[in-house]
C-alpha positions as a Markdown table, in Angstrom:
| # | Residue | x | y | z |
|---|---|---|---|---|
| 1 | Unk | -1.2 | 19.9 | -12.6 |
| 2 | Unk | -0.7 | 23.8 | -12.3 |
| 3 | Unk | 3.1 | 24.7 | -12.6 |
| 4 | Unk | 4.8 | 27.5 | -11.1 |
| 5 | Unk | 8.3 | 29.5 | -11.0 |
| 6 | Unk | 9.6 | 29.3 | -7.7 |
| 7 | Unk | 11.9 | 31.9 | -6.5 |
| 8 | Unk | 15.0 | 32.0 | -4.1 |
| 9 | Unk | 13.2 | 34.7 | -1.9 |
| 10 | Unk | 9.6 | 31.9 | -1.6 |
| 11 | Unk | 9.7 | 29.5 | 1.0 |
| 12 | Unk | 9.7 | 26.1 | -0.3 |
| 13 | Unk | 7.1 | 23.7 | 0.7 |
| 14 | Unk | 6.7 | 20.0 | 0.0 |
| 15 | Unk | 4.1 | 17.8 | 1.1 |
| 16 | Unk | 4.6 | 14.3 | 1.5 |
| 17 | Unk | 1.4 | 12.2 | 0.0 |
| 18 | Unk | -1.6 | 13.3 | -1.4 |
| 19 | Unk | -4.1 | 11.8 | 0.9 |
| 20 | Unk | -6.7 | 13.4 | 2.7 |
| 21 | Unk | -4.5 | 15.3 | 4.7 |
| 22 | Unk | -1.9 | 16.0 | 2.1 |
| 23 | Unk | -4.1 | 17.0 | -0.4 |
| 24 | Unk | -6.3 | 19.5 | 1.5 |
| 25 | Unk | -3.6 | 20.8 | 3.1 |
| 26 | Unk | -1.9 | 21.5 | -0.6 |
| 27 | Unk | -4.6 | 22.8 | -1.9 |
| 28 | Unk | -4.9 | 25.2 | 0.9 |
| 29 | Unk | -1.0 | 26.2 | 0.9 |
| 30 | Unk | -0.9 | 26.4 | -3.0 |
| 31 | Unk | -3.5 | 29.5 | -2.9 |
| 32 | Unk | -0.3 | 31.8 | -3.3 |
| 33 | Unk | 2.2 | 29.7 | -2.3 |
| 34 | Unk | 4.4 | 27.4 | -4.4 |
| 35 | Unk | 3.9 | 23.8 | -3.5 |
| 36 | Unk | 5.8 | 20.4 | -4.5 |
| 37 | Unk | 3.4 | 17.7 | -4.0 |
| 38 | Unk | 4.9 | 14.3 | -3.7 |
| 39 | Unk | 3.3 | 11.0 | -4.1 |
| 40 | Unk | 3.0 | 8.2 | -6.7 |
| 41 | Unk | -0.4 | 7.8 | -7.7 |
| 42 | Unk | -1.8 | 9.0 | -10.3 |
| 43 | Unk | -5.4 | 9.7 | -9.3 |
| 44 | Unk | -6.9 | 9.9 | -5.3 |
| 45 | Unk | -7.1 | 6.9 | -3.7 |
| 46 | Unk | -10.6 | 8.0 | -1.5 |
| 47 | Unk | -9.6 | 5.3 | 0.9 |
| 48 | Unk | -12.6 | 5.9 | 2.8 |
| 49 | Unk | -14.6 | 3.8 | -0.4 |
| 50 | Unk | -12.2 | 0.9 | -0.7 |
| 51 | Unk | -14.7 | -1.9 | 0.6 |
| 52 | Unk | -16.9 | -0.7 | -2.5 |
| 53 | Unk | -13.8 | -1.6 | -4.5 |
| 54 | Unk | -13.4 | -4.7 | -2.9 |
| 55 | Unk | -17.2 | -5.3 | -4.0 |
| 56 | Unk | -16.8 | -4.5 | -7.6 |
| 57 | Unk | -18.3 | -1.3 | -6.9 |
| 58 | Unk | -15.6 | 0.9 | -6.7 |
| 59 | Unk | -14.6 | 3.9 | -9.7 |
| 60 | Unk | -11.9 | 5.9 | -10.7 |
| 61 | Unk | -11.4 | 8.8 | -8.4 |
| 62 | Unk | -10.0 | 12.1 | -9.5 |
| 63 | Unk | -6.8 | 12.6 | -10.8 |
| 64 | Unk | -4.6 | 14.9 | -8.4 |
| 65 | Unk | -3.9 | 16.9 | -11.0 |
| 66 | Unk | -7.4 | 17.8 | -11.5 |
| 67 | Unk | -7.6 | 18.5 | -7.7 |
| 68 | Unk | -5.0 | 20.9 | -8.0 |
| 69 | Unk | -5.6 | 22.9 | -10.5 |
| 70 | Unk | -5.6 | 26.2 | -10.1 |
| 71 | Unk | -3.5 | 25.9 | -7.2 |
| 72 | Unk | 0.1 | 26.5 | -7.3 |
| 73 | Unk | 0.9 | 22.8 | -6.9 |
| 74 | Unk | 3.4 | 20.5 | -9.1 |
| 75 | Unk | 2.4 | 16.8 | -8.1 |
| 76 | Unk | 5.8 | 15.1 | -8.2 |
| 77 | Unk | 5.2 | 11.4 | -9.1 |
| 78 | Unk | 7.8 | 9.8 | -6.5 |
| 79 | Unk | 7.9 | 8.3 | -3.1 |
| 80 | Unk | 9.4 | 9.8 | -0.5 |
| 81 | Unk | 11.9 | 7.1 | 1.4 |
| 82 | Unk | 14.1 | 9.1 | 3.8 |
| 83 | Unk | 14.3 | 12.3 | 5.7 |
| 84 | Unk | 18.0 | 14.1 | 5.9 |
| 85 | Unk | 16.1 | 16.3 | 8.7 |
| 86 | Unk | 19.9 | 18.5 | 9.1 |
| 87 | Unk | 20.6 | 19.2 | 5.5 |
| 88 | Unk | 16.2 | 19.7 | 4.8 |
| 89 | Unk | 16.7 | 17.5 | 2.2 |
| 90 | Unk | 13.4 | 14.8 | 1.5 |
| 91 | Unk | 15.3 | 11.7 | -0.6 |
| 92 | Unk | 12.7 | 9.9 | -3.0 |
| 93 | Unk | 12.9 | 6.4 | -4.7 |
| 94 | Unk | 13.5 | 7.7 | -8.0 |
| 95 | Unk | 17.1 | 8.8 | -6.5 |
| 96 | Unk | 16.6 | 12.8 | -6.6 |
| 97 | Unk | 16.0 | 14.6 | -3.2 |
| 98 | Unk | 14.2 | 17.7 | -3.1 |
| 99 | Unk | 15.1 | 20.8 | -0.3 |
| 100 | Unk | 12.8 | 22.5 | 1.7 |
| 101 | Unk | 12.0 | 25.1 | 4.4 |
| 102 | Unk | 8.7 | 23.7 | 5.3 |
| 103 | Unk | 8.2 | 20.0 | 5.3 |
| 104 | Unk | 4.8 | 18.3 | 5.8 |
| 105 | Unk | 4.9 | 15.0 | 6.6 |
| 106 | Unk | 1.0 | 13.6 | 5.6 |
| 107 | Unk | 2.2 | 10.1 | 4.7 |
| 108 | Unk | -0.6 | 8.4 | 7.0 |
| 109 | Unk | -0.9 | 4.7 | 7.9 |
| 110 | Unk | -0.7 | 1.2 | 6.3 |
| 111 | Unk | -2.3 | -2.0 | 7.4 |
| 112 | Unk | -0.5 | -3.4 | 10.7 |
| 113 | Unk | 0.1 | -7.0 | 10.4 |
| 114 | Unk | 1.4 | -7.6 | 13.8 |
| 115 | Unk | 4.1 | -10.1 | 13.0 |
| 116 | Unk | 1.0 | -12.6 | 12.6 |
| 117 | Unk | 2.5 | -15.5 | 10.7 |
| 118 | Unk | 1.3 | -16.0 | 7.8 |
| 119 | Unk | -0.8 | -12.9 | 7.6 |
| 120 | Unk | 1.3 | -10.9 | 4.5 |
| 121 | Unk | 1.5 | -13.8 | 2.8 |
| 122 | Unk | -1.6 | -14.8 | 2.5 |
| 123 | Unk | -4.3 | -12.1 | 3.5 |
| 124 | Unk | -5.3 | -9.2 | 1.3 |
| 125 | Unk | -5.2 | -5.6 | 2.9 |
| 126 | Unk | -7.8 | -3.4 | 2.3 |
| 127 | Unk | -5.1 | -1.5 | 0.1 |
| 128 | Unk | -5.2 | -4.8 | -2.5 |
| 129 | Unk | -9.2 | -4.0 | -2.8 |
| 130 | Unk | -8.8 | -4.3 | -6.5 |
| 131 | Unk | -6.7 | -7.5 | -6.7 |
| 132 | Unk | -9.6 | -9.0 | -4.0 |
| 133 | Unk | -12.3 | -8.1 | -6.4 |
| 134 | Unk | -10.6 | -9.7 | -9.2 |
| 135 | Unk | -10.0 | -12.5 | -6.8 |
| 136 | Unk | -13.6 | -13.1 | -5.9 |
| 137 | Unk | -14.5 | -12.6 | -8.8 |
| 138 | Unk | -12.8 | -15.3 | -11.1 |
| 139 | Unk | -13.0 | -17.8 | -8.6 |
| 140 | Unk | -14.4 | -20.7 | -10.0 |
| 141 | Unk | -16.5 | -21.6 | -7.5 |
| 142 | Unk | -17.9 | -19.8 | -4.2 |
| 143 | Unk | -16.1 | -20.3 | -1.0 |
| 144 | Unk | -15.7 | -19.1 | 2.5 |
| 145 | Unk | -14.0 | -15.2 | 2.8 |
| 146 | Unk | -12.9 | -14.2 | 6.4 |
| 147 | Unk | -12.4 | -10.8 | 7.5 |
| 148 | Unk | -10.3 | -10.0 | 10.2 |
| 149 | Unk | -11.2 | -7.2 | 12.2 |
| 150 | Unk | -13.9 | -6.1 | 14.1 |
| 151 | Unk | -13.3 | -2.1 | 13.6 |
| 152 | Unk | -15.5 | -0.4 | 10.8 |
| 153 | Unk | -12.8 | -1.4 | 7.9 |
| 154 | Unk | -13.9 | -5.0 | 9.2 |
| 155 | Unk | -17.0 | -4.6 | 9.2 |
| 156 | Unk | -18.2 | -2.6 | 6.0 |
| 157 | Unk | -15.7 | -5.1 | 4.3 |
| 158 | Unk | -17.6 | -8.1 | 5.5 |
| 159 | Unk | -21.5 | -6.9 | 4.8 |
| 160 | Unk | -20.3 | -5.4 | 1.8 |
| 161 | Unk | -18.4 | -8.7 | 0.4 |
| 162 | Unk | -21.5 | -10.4 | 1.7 |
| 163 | Unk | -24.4 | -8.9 | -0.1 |
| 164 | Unk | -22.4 | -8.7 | -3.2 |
| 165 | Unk | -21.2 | -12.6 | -3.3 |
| 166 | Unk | -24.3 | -13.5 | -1.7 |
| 167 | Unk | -22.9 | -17.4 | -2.6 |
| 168 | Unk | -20.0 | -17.0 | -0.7 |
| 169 | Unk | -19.8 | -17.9 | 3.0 |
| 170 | Unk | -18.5 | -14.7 | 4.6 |
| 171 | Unk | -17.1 | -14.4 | 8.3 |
| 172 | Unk | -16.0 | -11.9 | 10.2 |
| 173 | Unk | -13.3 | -12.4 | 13.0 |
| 174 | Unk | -12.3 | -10.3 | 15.9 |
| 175 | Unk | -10.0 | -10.6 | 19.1 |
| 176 | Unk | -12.5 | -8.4 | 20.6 |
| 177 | Unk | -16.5 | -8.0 | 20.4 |
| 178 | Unk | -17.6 | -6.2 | 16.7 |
| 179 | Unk | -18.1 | -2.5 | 16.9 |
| 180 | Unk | -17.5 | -2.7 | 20.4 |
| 181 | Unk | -17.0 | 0.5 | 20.9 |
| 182 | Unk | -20.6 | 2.1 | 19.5 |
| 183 | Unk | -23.9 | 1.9 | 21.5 |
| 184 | Unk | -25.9 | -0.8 | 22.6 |
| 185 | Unk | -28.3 | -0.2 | 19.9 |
| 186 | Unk | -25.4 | 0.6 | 17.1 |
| 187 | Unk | -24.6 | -2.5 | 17.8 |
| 188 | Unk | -27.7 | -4.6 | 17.9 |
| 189 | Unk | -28.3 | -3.2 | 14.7 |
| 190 | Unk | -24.7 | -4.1 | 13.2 |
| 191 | Unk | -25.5 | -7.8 | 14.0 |
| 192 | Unk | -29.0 | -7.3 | 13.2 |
| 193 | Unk | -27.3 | -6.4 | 9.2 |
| 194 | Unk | -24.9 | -9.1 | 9.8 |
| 195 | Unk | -27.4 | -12.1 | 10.6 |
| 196 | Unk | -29.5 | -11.0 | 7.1 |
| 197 | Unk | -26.5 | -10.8 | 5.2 |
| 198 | Unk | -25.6 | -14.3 | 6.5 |
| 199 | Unk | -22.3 | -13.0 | 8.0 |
| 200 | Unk | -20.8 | -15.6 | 10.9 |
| 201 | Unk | -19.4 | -13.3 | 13.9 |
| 202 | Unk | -16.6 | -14.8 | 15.9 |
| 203 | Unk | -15.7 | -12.7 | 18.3 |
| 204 | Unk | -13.1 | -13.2 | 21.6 |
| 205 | Unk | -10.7 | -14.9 | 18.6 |
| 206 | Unk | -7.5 | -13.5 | 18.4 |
| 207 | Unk | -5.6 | -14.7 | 15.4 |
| 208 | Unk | -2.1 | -16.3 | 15.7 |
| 209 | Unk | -1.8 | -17.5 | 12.3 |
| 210 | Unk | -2.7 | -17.6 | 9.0 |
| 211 | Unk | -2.9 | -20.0 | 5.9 |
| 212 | Unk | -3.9 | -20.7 | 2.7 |
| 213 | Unk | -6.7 | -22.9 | 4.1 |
| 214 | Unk | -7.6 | -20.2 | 7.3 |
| 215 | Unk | -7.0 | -19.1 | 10.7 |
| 216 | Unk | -5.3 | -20.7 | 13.4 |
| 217 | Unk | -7.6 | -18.2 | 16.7 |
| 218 | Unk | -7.3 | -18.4 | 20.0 |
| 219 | Unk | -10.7 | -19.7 | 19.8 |
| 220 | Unk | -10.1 | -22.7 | 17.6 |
| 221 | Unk | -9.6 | -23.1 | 13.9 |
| 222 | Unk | -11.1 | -21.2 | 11.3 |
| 223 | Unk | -11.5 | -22.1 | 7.5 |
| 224 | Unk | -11.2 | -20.0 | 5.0 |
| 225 | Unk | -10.6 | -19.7 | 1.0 |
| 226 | Unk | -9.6 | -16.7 | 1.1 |
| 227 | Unk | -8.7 | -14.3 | 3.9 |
| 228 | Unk | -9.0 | -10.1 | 4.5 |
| 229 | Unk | -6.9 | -8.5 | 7.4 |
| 230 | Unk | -8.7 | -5.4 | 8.6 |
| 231 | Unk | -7.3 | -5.7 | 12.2 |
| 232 | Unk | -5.8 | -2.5 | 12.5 |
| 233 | Unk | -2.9 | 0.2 | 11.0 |
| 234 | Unk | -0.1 | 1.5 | 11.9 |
| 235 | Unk | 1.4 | 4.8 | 10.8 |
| 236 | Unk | 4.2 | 5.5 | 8.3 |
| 237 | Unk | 7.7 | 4.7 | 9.6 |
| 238 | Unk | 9.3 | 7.0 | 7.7 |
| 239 | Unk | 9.3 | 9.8 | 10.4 |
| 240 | Unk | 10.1 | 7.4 | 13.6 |
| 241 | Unk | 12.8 | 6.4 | 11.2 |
| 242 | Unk | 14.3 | 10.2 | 10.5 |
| 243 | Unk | 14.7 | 10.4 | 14.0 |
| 244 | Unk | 11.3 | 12.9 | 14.6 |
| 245 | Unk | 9.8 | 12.4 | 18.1 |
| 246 | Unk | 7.2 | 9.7 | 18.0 |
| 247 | Unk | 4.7 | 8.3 | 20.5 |
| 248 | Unk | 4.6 | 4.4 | 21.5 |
| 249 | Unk | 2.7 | 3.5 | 18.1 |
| 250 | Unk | 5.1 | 5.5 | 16.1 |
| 251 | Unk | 2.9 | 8.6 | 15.4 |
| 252 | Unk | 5.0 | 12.1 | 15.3 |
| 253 | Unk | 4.3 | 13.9 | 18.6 |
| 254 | Unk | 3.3 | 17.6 | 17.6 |
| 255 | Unk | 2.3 | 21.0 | 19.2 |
| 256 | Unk | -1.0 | 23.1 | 18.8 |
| 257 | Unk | 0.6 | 24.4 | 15.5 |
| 258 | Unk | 0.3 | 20.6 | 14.4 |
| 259 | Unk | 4.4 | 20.8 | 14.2 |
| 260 | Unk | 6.8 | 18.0 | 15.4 |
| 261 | Unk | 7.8 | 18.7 | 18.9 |
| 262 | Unk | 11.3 | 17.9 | 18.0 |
| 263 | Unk | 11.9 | 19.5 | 14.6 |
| 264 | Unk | 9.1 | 22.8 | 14.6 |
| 265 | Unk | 10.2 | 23.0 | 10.3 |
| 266 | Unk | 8.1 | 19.8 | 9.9 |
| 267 | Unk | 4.4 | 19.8 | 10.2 |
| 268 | Unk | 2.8 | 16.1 | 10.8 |
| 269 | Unk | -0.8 | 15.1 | 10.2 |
| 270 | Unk | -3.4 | 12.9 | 9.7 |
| 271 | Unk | -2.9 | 9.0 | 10.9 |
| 272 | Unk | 1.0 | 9.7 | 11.0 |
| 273 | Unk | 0.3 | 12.4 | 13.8 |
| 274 | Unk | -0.5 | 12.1 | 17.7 |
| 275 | Unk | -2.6 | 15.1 | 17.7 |
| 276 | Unk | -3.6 | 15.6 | 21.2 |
| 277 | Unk | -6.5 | 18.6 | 21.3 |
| 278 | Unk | -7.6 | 20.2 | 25.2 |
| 279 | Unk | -11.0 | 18.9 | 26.0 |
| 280 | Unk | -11.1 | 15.8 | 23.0 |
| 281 | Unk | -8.0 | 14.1 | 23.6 |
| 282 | Unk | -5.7 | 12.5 | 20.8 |
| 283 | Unk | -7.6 | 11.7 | 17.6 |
| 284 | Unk | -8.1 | 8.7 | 16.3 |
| 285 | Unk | -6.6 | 8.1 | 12.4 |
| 286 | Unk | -9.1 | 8.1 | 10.0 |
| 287 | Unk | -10.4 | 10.7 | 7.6 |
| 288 | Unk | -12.6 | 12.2 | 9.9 |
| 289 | Unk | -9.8 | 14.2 | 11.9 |
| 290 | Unk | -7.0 | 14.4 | 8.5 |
| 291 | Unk | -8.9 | 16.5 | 6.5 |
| 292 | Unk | -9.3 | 19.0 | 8.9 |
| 293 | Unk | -6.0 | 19.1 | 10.1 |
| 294 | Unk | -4.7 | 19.3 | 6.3 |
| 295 | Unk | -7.6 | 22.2 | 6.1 |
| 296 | Unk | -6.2 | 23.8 | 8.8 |
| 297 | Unk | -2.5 | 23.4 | 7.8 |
| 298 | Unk | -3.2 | 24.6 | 4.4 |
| 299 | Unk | -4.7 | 28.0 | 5.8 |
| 300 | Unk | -1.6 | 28.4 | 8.6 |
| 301 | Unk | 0.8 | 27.9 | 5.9 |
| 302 | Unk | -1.0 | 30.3 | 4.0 |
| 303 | Unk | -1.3 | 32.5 | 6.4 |
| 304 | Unk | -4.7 | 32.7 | 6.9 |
| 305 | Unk | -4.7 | 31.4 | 10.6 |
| 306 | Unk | -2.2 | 31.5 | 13.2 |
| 307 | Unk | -4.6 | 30.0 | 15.8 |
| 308 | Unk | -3.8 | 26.6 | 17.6 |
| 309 | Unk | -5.5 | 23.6 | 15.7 |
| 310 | Unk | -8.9 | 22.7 | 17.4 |
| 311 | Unk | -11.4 | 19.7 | 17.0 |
| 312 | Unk | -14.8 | 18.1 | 17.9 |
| 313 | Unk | -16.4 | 15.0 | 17.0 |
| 314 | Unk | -19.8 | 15.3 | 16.3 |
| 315 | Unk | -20.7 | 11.6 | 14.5 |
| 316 | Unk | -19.3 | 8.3 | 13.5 |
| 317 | Unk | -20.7 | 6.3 | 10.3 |
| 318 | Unk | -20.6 | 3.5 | 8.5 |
| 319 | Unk | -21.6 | 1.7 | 5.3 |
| 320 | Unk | -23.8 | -1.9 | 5.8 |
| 321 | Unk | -23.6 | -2.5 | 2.3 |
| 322 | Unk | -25.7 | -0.7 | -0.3 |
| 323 | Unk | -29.2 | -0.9 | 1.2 |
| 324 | Unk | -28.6 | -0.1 | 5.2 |
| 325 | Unk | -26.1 | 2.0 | 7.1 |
| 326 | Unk | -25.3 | 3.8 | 10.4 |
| 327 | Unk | -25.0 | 7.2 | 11.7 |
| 328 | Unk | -24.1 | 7.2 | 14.9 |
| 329 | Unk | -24.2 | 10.8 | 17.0 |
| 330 | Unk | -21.2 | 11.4 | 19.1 |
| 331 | Unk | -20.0 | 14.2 | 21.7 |
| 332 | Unk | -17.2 | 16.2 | 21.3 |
| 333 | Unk | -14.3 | 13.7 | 22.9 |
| 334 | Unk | -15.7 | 10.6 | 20.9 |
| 335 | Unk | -17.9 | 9.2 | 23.3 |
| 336 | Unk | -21.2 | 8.2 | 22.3 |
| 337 | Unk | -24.5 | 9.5 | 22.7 |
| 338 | Unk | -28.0 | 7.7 | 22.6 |
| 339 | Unk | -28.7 | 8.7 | 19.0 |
| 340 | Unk | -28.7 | 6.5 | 16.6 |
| 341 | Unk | -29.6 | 6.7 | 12.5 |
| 342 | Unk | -29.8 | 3.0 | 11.0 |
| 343 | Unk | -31.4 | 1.4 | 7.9 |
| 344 | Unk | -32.0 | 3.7 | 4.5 |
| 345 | Unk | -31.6 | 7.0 | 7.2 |
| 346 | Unk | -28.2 | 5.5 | 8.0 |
| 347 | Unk | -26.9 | 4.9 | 4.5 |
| 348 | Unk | -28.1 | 8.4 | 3.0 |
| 349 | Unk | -26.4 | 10.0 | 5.6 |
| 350 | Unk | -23.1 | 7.9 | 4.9 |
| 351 | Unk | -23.0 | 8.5 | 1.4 |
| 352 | Unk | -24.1 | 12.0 | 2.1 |
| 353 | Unk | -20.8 | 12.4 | 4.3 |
| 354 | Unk | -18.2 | 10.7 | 1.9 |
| 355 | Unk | -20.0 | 12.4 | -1.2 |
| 356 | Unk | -18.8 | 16.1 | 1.1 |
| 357 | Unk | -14.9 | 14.6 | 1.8 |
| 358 | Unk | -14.7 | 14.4 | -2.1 |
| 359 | Unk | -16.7 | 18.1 | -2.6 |
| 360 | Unk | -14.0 | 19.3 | 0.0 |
| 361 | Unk | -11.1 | 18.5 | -2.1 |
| 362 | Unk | -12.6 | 19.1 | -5.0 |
């Protein structure tokens, strides 16, 4: 942590969680700026890698405090719990409250359990990765693991889970078809990984319930030991709760400047932003399109850039355990194009990415 002596005549910042977004924009505000960064962990989460964690696989990441050193950052080991958007006040659990001029909200998304009874109870979230490993991993005896969800948490949780407890029985549920929304071949080749990693695809199953024994689908019954919800997330309440404007999923609305359309002295970005960019449309959540918009914020903050955030997609990727992966060429609104890398290809070019999200912040 690098420590600083703010001044009455500085604008104060404060950034609300160190995620991809947070952090990079941080880093990119603290150049010569004085920044408060709040969130509770210790060390980055690189959420990106949690189905290695789930599979025993996983590291410690780098502490935020080594991220931000040299940067005019103090990491404030709190969580942030309401907005007083009229006094500029951010109110954190520990009961202090910190003032600001510039607020960025980078607080991103948590799993959505759509009121699926059942499903908090007794399914682990890919944010319990560790507590799954341990799980798996002192079982006494293999069983049968579902994962539910058929977007790319789902499925590098299920083929990674699979080829590391090759004893256990692993399925893979989803109300819809599995990686439905990559090419023909991306997906021939996602089952292709799935059928030699002895994963059971149930697609068309929506779940309505969940138990310590399974899932109760709309395609019939479902046993399971133990159950993973990768269905989908939803972003941080906290600014539909302060009062900011917010879209139908409860993601701040904001302008080119990647400011809430409502209150301009609060930037919003990453998952818990509807960022809506002329000629791509409103990004997806994921760390693909948050660390560029914390990049971005970072430099206008620093004032480096006043130019209106823009963004292309150029590829979507995923892990198929540790010997096969995908690479899969996009244009620049998302849609896909005919290219596709699969197979050793695939996987260097994975790792290759995620190896460059942890350079970035580095």
């Amino acid at each position: 942590m690098s420590n600083s002596t703010d001044t009455s005549t500085e604008q104060r910042i404060v950034v609300l969680g160190a995620g991809y977004a947070g952090l990079s924009a941080a880093k990119g505000a603290g150049r010569h700026r004085p920044v408060t960064l709040v969130a509770p962990e210790a060390r980055l989460l690189h959420r990106v890698r949690q189905h290695e964690t789930a599979a025993g696989h996983g590291r410690d990441w780098p502490a935020i405090g080594e991220l931000a050193r040299g940067r005019r950052i103090e990491h404030r080991r709190a969580r942030a719990v309401e907005l007083d958007l009229a006094g500029r006040k951010v109110l954190l659990d520990d009961g202090t409250s910190l003032g600001y001029d510039t607020l960025v909200n980078a607080l991103g998304s948590r799993t959505a359990w759509h009121d699926v009874p059942g499903a908090a109870e007794h399914a682990y979230p890919a944010e319990r990765a560790a507590e799954l490993h341990r799980r798996l991993h002192e079982a006494d005896r293999p069983g049968t693991l579902a994962v539910v969800g058929g977007g790319a948490t789902g499925i590098e949780l299920a083929t990674e889970l699979a080829e590391a407890h090759p004893r256990w029985r692993v399925r893979i549920v989803a109300a819809g078809q599995v990686g439905g929304w990559f090419s023909a071949r991306a997906r021939t080749h996602i089952r292709q990984v799935m059928d030699r990693l002895g994963v059971t695809v149930h697609e068309d199953a929506t779940v309505a319930e969940v138990t310590p024994a399974g899932l109760r689908t709309t395609a019939g019954p479902i046993d399971a030991d133990v159950t993973v919800w990768a269905a989908s997330m939803e972003p941080h309440p906290l600014a539909a709760e302060a009062g900011l404007a917010v879209d139908d999923r409860g993601r701040a609305l904001v302008d080119d400047l990647l400011r809430s359309v409502s209150h301009p002295d609060v930037h919003v970005i990453g998952d818990a932003a509807a960022v809506t960019v002329p000629g791509t449309g409103t990004l997806r959540m994921g760390c693909a399109t948050a660390l560029p918009q914390g990049q971005y914020l970072g430099k206008l903050l620093d004032g480096r850039t006043a130019k209106p955030f823009t963004y292309r997609y150029v590829v979507q990727c995923l892990s198929l355990g540790r010997r096969d992966g995908l690479l899969q060429l996009v244009h620049g609104d998302d849609s896909m194009r005919p290219t596709v890398l699969t197979g050793t290809a695939g996987r260097l070019a994975k790792a290759a990415i995620v190896t460059g999200v942890l350079s970035t912040l580095k």
